[in-house]
DSSP file (Angstrom, degrees, kcal/mol; ACC not computed):
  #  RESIDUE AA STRUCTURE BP1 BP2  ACC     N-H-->O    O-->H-N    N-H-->O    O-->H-N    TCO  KAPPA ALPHA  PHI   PSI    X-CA   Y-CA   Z-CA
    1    1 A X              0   0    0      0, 0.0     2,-0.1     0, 0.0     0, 0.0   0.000 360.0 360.0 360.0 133.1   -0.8   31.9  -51.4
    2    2 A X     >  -     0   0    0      1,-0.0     4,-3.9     4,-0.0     3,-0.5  -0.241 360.0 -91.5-114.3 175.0    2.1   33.7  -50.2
    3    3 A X  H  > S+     0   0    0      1,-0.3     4,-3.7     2,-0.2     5,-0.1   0.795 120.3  57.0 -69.9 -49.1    4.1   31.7  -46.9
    4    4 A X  H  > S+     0   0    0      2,-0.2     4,-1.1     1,-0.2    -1,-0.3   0.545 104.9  51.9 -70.6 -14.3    2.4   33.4  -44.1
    5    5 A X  H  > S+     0   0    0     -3,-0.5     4,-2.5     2,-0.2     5,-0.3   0.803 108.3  52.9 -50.3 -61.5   -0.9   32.3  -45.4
    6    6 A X  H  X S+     0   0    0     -4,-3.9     4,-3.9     1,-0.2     5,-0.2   0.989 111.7  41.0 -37.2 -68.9    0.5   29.2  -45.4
    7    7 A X  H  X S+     0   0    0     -4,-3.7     4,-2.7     2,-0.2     5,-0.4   0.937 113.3  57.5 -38.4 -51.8    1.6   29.1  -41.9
    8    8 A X  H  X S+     0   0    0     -4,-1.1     4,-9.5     2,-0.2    -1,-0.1   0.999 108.9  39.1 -51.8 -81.4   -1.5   30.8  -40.9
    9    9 A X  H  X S+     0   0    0     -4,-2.5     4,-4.3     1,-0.2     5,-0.4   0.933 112.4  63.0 -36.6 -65.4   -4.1   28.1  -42.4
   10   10 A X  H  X S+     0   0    0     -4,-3.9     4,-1.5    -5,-0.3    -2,-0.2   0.894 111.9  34.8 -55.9 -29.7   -1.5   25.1  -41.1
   11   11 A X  H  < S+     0   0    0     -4,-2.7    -1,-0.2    -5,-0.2    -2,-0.2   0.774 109.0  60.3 -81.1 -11.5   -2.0   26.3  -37.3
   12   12 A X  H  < S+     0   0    0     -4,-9.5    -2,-0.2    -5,-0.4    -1,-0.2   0.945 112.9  40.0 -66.9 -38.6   -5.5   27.1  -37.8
   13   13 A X  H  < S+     0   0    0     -4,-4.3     2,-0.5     2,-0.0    -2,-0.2   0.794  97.3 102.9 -80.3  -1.7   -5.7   23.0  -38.8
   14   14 A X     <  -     0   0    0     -4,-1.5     2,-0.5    -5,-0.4    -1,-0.0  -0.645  62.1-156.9 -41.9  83.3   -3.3   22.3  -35.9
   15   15 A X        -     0   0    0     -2,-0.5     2,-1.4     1,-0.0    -2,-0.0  -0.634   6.5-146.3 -71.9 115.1   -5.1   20.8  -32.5
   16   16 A X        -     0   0    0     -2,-0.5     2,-0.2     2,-0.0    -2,-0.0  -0.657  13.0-156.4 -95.6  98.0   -3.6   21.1  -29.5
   17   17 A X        -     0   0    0     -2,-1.4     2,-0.5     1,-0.1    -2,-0.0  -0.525   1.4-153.5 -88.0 153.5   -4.2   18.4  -27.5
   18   18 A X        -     0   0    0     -2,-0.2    -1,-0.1     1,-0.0    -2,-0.0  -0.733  18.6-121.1-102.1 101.5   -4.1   18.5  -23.6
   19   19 A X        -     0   0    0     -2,-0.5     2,-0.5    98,-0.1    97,-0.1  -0.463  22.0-139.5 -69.1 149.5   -3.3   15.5  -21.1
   20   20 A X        -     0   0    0     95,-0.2    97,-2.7   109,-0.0    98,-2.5  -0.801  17.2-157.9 -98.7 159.0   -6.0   15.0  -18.8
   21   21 A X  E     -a  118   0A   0     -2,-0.5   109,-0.5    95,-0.2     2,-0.4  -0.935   6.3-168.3-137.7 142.7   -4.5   14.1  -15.0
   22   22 A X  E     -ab 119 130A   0     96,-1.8    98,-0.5    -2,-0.4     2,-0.2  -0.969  12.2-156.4-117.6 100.1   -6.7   12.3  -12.6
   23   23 A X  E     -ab 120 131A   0    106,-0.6   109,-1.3   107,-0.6     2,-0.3  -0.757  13.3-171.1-103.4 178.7   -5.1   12.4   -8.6
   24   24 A X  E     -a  121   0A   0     96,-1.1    98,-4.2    -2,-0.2     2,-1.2  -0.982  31.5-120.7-149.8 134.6   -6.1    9.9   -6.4
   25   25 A X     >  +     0   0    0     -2,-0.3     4,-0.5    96,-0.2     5,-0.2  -0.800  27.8 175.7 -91.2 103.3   -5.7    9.2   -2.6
   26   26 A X  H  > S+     0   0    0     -2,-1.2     4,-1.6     2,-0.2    -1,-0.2   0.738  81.1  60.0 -67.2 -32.5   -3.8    5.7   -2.6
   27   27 A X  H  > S+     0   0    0      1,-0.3     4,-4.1     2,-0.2    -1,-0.2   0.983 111.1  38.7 -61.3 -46.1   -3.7    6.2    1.5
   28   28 A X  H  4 S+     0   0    0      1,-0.2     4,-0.4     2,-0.2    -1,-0.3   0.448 111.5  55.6-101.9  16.5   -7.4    6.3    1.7
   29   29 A X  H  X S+     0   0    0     -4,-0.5     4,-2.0     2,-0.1    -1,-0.2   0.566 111.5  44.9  -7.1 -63.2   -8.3    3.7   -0.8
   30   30 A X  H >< S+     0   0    0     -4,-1.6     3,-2.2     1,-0.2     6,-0.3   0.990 105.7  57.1 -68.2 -62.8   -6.3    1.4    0.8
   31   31 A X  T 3< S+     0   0    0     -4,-4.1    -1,-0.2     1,-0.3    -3,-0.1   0.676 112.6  46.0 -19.4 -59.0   -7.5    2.2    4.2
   32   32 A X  T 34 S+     0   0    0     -4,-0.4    -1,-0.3    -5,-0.1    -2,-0.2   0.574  79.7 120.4 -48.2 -53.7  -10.9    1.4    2.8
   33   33 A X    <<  -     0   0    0     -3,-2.2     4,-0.3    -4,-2.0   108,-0.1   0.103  61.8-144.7 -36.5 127.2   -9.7   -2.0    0.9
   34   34 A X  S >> S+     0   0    0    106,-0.4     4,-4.4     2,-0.2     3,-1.0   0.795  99.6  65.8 -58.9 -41.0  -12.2   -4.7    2.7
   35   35 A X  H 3> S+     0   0    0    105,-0.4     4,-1.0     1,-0.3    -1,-0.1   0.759  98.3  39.0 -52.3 -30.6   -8.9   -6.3    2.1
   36   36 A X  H 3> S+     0   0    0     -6,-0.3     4,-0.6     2,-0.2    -1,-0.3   0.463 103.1  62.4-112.7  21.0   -7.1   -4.8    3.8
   37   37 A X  H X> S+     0   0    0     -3,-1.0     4,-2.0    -4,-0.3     3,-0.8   0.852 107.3  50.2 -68.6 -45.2   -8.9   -4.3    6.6
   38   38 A X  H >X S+     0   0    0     -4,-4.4     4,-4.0     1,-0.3     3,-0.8   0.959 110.1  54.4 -44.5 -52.8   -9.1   -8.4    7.2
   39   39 A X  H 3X S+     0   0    0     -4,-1.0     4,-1.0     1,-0.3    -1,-0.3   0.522 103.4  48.2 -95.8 -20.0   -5.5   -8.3    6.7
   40   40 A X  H <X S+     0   0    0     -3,-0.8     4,-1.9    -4,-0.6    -1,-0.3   0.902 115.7  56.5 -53.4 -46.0   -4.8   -5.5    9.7
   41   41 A X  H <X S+     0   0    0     -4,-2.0     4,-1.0    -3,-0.8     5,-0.4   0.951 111.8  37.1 -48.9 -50.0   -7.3   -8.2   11.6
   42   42 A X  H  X S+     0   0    0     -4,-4.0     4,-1.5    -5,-0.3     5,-0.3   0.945 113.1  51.3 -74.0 -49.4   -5.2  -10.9   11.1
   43   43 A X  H  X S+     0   0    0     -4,-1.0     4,-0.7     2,-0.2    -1,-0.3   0.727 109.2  57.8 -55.5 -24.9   -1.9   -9.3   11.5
   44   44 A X  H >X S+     0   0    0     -4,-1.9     4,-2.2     2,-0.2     3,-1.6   0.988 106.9  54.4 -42.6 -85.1   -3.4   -7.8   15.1
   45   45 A X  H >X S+     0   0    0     -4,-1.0     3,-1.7     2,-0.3     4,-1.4   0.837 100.4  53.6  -4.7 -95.4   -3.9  -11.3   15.8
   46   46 A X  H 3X S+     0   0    0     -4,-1.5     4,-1.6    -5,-0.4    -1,-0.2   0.594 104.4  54.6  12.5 -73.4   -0.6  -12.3   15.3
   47   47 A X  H <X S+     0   0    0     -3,-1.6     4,-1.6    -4,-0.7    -1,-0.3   0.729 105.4  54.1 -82.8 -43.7    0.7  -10.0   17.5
   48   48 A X  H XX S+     0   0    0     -4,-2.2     4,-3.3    -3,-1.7     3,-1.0   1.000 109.5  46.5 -64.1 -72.6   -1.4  -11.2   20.2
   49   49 A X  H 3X S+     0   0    0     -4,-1.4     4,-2.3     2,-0.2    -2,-0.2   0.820 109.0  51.5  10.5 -97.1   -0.4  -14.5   19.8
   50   50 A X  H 3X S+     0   0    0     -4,-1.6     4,-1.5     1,-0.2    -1,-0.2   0.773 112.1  51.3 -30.1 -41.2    3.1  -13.5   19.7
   51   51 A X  H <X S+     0   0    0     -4,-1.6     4,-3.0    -3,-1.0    -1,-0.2   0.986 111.8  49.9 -67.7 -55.4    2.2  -11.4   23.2
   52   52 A X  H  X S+     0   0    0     -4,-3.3     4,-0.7     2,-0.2    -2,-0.2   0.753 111.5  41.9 -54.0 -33.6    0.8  -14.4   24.6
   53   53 A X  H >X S+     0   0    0     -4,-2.3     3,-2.9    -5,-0.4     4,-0.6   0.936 110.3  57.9 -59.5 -94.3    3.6  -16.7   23.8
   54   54 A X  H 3X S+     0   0    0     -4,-1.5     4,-2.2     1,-0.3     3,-0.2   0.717 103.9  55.9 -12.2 -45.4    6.2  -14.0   24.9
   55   55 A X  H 3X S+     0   0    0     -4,-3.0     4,-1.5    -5,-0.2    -1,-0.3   0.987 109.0  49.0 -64.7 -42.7    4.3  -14.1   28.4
   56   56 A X  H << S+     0   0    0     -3,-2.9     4,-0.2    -4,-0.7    -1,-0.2   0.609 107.7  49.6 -45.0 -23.3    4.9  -18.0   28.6
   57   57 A X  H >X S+     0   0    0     -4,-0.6     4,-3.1    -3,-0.2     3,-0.7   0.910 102.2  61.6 -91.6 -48.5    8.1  -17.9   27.9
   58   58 A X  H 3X S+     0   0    0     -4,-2.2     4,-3.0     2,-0.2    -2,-0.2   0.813 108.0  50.3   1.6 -74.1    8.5  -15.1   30.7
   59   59 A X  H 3X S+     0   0    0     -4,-1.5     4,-1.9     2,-0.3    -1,-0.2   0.751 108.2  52.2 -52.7 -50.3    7.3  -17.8   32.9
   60   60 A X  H <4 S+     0   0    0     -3,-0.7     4,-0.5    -5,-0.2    -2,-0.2   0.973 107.1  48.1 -63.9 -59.7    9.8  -20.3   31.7
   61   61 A X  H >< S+     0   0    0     -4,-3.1     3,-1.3     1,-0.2    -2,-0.3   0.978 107.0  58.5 -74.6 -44.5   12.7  -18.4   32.1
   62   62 A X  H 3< S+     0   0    0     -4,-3.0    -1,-0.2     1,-0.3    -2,-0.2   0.787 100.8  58.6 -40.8 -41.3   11.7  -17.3   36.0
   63   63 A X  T 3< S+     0   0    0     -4,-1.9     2,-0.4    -3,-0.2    -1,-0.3   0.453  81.6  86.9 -82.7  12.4   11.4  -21.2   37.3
   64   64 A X    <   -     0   0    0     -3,-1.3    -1,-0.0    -4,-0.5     5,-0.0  -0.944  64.1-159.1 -99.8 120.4   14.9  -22.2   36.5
   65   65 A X        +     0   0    0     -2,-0.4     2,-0.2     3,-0.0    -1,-0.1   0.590  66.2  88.7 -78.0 -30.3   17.3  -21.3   39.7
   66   66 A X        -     0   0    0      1,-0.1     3,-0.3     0, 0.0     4,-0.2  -0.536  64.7-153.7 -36.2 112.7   20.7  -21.4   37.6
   67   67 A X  S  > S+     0   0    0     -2,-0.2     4,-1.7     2,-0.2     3,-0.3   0.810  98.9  56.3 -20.0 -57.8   21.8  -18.5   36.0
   68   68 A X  T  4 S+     0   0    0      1,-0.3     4,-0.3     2,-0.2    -1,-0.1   0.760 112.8  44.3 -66.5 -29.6   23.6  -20.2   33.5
   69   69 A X  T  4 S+     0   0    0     -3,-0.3    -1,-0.3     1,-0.2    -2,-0.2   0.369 111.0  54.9 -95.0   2.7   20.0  -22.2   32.4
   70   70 A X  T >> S+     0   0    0     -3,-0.3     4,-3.4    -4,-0.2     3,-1.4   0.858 103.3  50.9-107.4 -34.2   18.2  -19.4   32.6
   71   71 A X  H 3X S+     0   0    0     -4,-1.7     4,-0.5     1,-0.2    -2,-0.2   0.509 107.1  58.7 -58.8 -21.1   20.4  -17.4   30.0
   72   72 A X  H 34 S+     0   0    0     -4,-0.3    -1,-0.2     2,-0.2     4,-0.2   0.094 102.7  55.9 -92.3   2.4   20.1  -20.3   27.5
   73   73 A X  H <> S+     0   0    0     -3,-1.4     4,-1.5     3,-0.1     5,-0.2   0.662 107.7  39.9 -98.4 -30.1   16.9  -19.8   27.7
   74   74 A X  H  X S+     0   0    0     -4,-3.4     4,-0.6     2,-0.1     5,-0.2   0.954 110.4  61.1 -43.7 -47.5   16.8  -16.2   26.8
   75   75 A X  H >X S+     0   0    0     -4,-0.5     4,-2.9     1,-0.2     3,-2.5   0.989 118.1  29.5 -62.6 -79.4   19.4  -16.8   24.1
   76   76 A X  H 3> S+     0   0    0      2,-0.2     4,-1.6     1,-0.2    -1,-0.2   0.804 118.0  51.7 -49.8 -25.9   17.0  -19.2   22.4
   77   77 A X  H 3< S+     0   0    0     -4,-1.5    -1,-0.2     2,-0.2    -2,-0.2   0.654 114.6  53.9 -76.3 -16.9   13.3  -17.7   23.4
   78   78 A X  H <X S+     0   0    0     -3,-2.5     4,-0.7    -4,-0.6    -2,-0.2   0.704 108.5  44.6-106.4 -37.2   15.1  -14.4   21.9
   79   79 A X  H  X S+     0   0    0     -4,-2.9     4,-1.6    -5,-0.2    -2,-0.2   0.919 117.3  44.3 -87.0 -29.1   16.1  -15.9   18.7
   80   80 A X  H  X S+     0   0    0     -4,-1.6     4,-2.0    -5,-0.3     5,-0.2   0.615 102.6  59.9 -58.4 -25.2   12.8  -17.5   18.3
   81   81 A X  H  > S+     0   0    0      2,-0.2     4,-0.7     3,-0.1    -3,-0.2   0.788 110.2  51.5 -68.3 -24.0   11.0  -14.5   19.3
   82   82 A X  H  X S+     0   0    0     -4,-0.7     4,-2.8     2,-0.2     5,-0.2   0.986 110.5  48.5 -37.2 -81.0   13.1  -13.1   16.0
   83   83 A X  H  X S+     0   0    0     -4,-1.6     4,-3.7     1,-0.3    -2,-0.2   0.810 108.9  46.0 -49.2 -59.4   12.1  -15.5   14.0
   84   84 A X  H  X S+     0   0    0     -4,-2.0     4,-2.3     1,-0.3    -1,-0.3   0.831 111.2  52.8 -65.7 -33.6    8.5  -15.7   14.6
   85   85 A X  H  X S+     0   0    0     -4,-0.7     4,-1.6    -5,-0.2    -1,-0.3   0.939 105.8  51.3 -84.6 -30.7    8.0  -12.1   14.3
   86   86 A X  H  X S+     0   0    0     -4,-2.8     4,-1.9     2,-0.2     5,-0.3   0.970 106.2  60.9 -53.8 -53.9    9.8  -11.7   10.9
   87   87 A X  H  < S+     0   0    0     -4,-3.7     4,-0.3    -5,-0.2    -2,-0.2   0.838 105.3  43.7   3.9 -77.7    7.5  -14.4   10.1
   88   88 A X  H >X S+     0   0    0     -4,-2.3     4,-2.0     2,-0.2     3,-1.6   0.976 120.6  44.2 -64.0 -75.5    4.5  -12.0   10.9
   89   89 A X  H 3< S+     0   0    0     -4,-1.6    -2,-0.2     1,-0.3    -1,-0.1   0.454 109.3  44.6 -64.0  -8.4    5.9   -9.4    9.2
   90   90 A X  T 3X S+     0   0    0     -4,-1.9     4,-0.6    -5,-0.2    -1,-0.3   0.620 115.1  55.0-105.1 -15.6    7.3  -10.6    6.1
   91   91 A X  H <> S+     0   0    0     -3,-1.6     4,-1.3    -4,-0.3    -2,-0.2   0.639 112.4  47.7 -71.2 -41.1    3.7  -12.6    5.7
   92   92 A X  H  X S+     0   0    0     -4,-2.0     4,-4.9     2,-0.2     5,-0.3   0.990 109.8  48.1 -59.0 -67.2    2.1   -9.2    6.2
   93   93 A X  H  > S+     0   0    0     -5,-0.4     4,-1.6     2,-0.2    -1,-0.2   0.798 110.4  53.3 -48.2 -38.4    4.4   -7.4    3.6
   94   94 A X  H  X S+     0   0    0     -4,-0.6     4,-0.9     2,-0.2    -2,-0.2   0.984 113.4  43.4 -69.2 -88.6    3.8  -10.3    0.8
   95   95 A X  H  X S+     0   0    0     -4,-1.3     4,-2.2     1,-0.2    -2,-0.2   0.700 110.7  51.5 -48.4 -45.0    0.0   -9.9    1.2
   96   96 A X  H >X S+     0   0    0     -4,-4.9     3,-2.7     2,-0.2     4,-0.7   0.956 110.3  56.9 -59.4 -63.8    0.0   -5.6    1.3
   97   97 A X  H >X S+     0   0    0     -4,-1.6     3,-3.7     1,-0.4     4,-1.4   0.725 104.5  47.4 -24.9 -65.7    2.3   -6.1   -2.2
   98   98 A X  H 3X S+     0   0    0     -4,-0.9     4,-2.5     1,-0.3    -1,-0.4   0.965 117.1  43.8 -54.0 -37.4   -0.7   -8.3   -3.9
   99   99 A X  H <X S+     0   0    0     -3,-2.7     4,-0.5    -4,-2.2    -1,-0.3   0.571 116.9  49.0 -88.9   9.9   -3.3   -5.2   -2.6
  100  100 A X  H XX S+     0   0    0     -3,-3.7     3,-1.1    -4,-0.7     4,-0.8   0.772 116.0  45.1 -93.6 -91.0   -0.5   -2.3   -3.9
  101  101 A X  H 3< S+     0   0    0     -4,-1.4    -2,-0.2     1,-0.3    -3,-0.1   0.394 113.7  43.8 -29.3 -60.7   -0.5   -4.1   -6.8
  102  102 A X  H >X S+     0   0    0     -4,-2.5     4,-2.3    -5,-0.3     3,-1.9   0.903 113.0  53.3 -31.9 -66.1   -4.2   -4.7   -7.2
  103  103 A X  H <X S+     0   0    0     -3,-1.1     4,-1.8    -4,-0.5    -2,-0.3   0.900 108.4  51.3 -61.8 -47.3   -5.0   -1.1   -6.4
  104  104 A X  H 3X S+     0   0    0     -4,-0.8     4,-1.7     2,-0.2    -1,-0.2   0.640 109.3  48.4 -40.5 -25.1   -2.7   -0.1   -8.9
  105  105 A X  H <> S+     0   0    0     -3,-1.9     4,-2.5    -5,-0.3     5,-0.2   0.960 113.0  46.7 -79.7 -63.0   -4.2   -2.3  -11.5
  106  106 A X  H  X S+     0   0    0     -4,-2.3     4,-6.9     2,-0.2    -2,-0.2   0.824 107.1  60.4 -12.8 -64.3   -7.5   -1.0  -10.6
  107  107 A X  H  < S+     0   0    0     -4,-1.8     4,-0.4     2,-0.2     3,-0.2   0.909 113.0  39.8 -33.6 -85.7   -5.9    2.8  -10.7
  108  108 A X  H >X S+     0   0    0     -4,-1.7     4,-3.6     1,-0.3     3,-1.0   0.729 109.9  58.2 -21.5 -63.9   -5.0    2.2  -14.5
  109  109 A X  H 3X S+     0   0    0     -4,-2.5     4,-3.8     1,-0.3     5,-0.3   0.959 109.8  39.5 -45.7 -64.1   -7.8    0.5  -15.4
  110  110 A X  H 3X S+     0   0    0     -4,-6.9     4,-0.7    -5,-0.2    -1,-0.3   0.602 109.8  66.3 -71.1  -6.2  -10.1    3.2  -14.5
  111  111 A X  H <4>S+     0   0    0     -3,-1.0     5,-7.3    -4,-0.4    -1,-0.2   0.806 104.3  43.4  77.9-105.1   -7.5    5.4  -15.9
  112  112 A X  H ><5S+     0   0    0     -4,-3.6     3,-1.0     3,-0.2    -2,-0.2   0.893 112.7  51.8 -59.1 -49.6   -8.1    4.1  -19.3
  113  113 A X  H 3<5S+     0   0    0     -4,-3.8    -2,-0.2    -5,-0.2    -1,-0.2   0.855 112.1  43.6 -62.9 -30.6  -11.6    4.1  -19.0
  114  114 A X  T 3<5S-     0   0    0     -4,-0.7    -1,-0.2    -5,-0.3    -3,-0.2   0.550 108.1-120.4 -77.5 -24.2  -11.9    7.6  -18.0
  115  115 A X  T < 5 +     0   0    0     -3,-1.0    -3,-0.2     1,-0.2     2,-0.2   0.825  58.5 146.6  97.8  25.4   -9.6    8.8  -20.3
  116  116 A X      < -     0   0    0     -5,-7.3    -1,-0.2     1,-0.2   -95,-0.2  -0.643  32.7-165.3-122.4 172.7   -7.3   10.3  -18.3
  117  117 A X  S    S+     0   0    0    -97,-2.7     2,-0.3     1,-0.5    -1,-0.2   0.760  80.6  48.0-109.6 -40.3   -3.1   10.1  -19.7
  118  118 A X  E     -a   21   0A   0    -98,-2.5   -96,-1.8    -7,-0.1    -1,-0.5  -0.899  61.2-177.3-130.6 140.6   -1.8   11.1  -16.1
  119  119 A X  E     -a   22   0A   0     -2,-0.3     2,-0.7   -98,-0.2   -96,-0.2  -0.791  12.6-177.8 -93.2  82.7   -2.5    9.8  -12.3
  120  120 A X  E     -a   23   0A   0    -98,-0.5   -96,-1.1    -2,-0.3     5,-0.2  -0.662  37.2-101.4 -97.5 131.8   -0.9   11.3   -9.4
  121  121 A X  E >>  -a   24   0A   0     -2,-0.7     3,-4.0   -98,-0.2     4,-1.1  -0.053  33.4-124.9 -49.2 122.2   -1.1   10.6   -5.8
  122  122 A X  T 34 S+     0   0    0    -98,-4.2    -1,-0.2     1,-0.2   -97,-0.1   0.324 109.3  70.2 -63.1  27.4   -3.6   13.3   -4.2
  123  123 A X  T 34 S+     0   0    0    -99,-0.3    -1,-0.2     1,-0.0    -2,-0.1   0.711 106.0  44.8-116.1 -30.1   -0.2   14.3   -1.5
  124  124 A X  T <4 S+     0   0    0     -3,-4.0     2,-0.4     2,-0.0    -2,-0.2   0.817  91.2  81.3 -94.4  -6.7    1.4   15.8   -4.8
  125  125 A X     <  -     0   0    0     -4,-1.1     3,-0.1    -5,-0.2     4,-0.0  -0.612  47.6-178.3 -77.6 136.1   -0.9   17.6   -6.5
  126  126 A X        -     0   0    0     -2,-0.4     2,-0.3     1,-0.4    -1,-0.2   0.618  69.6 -25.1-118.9 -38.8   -1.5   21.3   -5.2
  127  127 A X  S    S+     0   0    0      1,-0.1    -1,-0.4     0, 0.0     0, 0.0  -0.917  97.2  64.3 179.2 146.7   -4.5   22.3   -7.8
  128  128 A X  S    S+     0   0    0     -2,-0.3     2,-0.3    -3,-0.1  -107,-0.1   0.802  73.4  79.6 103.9  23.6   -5.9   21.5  -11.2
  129  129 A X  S    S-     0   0    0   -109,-0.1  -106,-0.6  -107,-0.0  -107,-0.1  -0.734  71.0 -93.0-158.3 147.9   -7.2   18.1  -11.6
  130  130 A X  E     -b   22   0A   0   -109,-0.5     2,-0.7    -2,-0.3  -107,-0.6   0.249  27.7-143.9 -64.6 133.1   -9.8   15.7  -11.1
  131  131 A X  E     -b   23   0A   0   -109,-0.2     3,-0.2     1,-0.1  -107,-0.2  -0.774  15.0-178.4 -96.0 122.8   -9.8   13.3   -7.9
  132  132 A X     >  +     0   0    0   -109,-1.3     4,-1.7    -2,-0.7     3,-0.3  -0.300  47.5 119.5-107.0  35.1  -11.1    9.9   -9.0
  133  133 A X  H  > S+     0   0    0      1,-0.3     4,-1.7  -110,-0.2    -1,-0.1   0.841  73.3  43.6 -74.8 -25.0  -10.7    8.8   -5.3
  134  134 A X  H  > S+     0   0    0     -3,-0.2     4,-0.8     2,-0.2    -1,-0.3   0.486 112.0  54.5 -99.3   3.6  -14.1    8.0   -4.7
  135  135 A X  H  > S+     0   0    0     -3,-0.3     4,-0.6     2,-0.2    -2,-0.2   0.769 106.4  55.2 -61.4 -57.3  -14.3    6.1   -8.2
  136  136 A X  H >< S+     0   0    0     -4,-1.7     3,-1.2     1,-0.2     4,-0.3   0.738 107.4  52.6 -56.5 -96.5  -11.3    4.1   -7.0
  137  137 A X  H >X S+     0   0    0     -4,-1.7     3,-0.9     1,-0.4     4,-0.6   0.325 102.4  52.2 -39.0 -70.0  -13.2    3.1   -3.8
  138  138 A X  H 3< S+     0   0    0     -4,-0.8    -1,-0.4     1,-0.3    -2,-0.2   0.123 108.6  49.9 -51.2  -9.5  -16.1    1.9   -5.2
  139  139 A X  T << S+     0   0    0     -3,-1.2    -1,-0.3    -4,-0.6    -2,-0.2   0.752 111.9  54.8 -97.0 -60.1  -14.2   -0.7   -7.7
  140  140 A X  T <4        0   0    0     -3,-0.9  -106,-0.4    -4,-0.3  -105,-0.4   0.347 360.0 360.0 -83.0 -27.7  -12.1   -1.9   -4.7
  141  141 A X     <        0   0    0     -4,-0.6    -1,-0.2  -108,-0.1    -3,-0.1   0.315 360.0 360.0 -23.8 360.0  -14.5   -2.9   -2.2
């Protein structure tokens, strides 16, 4: 068997394998997340709260006739109003992480089960590969 034979036969036993790519919409997954629906509820909440206080305090600084007491009360109603809403919003931020996080695990998992090598978020993909978005939903409930 002369060299090109050779060649020949080794790319005939040759396989070319293919990744498969899975995209996924992460936005509307999440949207979906029972979890994170609660967790817009509560954070709504919050903020009402927060509104309702803010109006009290409203109230507070109008009845004092002083200028000077009424400006120490901004100062401080204004740095607590700070506070409390980084509060909300860094409580908020901690929670989305664990459900990015989740949903990612989730992502993978099914991933692996499915066979697939590659996942990409359905906002970069243009054509060519299978949307496991409604798979992802149904896991995530």
């Amino acid at each position: 068997m002369n060299k090109k034979e050779q060649q020949g036969n080794t790319a005939e036993n040759n396989t070319v394998s293919f990744p498969r790519i899975a995209m996924i919409d992460v936005d509307r997954v999440v949207a979906k997340s029972s979890f994170v629906k609660k967790l817009k509820t509560e954070y709504d909440k919050k903020n009402k709260e927060l509104e309702r206080w803010l109006k009290n305090v409203k109230k507070q600084i109008e009845k004092p006739d002083s200028k000077d007491v009424k400006d120490k009360l901004v100062k401080r109603y204004e740095k607590e109003f700070e506070e409390k809403k980084e509060e909300i919003t860094k409580d908020f931020q901690k929670k989305l992480k664990i459900v990015n996080a989740d949903v990612t695990s989730q992502i993978s998992a099914a991933a692996k089960e499915n066979h697939y090598d590659i996942v990409l978020s359905k906002a970069v993909v243009v054509l060519g590969c299978d949307d496991i978005t409604e798979l992802i939903e149904k896991q995530i409930k």
